[in-house]
N, C-alpha and C positions, 0 to 999 in steps of 0.2 A: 665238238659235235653237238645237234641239238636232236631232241625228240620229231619223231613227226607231224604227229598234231595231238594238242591239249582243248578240253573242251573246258569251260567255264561254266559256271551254273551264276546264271544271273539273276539280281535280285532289282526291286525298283520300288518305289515311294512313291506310288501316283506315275507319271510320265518321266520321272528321273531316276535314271537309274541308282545304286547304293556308290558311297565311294570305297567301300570294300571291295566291290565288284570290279571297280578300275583300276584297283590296286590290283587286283588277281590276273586280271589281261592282261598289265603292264609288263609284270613278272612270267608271265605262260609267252608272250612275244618274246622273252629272252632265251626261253628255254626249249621252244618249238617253229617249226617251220608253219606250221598251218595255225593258227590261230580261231576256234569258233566258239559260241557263247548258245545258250540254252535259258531258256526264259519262260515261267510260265505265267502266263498275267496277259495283261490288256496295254492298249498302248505301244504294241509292237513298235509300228514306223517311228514314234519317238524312241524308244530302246533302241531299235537298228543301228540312227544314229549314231546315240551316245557310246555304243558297245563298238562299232565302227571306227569310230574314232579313236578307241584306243586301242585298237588291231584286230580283232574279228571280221573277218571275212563274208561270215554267217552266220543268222539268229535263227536258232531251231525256236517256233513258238509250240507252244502246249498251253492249250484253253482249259483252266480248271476248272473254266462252267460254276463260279460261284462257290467252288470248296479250298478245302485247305490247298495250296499249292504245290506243296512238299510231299505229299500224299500222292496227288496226280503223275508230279514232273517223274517220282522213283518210278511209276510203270511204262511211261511213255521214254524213259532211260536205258530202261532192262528192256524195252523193244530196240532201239537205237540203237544199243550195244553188240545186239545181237548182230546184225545186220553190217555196223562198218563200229567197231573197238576204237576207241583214240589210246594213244599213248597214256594217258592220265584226264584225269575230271577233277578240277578245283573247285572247291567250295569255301564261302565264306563261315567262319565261327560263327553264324549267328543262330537264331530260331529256323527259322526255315532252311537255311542251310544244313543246320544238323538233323533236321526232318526230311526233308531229303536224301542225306547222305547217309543215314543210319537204312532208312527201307530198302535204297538200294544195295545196299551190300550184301541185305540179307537176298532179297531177289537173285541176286549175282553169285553168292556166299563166296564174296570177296571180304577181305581184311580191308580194316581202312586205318588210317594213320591225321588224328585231329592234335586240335590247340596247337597247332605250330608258327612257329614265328620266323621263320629261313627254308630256303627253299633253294636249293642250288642244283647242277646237272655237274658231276663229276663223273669225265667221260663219258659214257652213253648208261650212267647209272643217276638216277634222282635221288635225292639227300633231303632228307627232309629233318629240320632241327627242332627241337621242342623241348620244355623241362616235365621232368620226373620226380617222385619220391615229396611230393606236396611243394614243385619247385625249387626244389633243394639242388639240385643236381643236371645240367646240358646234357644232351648227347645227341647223336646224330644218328635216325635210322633209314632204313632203307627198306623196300616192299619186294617181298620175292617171288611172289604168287601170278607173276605177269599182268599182263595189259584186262583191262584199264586200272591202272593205282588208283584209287581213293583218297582223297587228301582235303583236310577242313586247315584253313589259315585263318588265325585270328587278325582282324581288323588292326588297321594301321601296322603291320608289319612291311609293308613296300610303299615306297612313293607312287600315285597316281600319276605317270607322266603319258600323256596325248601322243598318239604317234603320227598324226594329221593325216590319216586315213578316210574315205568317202564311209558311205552309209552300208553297214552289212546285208546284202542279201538276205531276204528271209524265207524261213522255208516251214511251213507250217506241217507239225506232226498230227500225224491220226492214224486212228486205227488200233490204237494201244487199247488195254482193258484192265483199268485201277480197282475192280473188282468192288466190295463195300466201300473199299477207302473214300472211294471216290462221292460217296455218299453223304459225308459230313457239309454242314454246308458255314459257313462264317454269318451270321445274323448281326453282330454289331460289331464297332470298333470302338477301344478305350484311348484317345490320346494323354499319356502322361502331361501334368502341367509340368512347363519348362518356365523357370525365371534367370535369364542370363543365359552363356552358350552351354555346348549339351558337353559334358564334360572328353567325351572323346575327338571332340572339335573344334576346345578351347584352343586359342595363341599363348595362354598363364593358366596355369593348374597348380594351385595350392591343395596338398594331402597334408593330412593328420595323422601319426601315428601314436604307440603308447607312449612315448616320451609327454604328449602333451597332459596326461594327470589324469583325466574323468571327461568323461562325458558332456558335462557343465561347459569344460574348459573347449571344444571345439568351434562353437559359436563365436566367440569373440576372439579367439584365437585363428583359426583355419577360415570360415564364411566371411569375416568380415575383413580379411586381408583380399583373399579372392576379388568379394567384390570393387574393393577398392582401386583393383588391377584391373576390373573386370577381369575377370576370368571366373575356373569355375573351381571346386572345392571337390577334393575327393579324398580318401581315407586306405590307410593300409589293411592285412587282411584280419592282424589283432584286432583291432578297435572296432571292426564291423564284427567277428568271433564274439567279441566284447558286449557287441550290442549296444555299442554307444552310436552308431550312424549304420542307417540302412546299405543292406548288399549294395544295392545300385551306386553305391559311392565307391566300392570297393578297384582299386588300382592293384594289378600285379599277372601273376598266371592266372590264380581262378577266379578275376574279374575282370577291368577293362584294361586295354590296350591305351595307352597316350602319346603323343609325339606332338608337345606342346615349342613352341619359340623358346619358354622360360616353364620351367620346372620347381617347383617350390616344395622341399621335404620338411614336414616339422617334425621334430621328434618321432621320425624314423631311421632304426637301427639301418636299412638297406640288405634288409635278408633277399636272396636270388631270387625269392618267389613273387616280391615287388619290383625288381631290377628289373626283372622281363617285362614289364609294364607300362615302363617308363624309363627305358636307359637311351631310346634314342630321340630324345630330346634332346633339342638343339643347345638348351644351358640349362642345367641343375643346380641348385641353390639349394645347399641344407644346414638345416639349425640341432645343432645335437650336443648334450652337455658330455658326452663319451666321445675323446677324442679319438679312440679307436671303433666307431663305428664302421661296419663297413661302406655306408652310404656314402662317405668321404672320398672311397674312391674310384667313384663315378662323378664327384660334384665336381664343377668348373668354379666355383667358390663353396668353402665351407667356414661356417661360424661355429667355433666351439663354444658354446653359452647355454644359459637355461631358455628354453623358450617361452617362459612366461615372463621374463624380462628383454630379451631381443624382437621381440613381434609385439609387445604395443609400444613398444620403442618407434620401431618401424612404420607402424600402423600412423603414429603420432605425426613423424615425421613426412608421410605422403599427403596426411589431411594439411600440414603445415602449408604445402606450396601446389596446392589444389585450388 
């Protein structure tokens, strides 16, 4: 059985749209028969496309007119809903996504169900998988409050795959009424500097956890292997708690999502709360002087060693035939 129709709430960078967002249609194609995408921004006709392409039928647009987007798209939502309910509304884990999906719920005073990383239809009921208890623990829930479910999936949890679909129809919304919200307005933008790729869309992700010693030791140990791989460097949830490398490095449930080629664990134990972060990498590689870590068994190789003697071993060895 599949659902009727799933909406998407879509997100875009300029004229392209997010790969979170292709991840979400890809996965709402499996699970419904009608497929449509909501967007609010500029740049439609290029969106239409791209959201087209991986099965939307139709781009609801909503003009934020210069403000937050997430603010606007929740009232022009809670109009739409009203009017024709989808089965469910997927949203990406991100800022605006959860700016969004938080106003509307209230608007709605529907439950929603976030950070999740599985999404299945079991029978004509939706499953939605996610960890609990600071990532200690899986389970699978389920929304009973009827149509439309509410649901945030965190980034890289589905492969983007094209379903070689033409350009979605769009249909421009109005008449909705965002009340103050709508009032805020965006005056600048910060672009982070980026050196190398952005860790949730590296091919090699080398993480640090506390096995690697202090603070000192992540530099020459974690950064300088990455870059050698090029790839990128990211950290477990200890050693950011630690304060030895900023949240933004942070890999697991309450940071980022990875699904790297090659997977690189230093001196992490492999607690569940990192596992969901990084287990569906395509090869994991961990260095841990406890041969009973649990990282060992998720790794496709594991080195029992100390990591301050296996990694500039290694390190040595790459610059050798570089």
């Amino acid at each position: 059985m599949t659902l009727n129709t799933v909406w998407v709430y879509a997100e875009a960078n300029g004229d392209k749209v997010t790969t979170a967002t292709l991840e979400l249609l890809t996965k709402a194609r499996a699970i419904a028969s009608t497929v449509e995408a909501v967007y609010a921004g500029d740049a439609a006709d290029a969106v239409a496309t791209q959201v087209g392409e991986y099965g939307a039928t139709t781009l609801h647009v909503i003009d934020p007119a210069g403000g937050l987007p997430g603010q606007v798209a929740a009232a022009a939502l809670a109009q739409m809903v009203g009017s024709s309910a989808p089965d469910a509304i997927l949203f990406a884990q991100s800022y605006d996504g959860r700016d969004a999906l938080a106003r509307l719920s209230v608007k709605l005073d529907k439950p929603v169900l976030t950070n999740g990383f599985g999404l299945e239809l079991d029978g004509d009921t939706l499953k939605f998988e996610t960890a609990i208890f600071g990532g200690t623990l899986l389970v699978d829930a389920t929304v009973s409050a009827g149509a439309p479910q509410l649901i945030a999936i965190r980034p890289k949890s589905f492969a983007a795959e094209p379903s070689g679909g033409g350009a979605a129809s769009v249909s421009r919304v109005e008449g909705f009424d965002a009340g103050r919200a709508a009032e805020a307005r965006v005056l600048d933008r910060f672009e982070e500097e980026q050196t190398g790729p952005k860790l949730e869309e590296a091919t090699v992700v080398v993480s640090g956890g506390r096995g690697i010693g202090s603070a000192e030791a992540y530099k020459p140990l974690v950064e300088e292997l990455a870059k050698l791989l090029k790839g990128a460097f990211g950290a477990s949830r200890a050693i950011v708690d630690a304060g030895w490398v900023p949240y933004a490095l942070q890999v697991g449930q309450t940071g980022k999502t990875v699904k790297p080629k090659v997977y690189i664990a230093l001196g992490i134990s492999g607690a569940t709360q990192h596992l969901v972060g990084m287990k569906g990498s395509d090869n994991i590689v961990a260095v841990n002087k406890d041969a009973e870590a649990p990282i060992f068994g998720v790794a496709d190789l594991g080195i029992v060693g100390d990591v301050h003697k296996v990694v500039p071993a290694l390190i040595e060895a790459i610059k050798a035939k570089s």
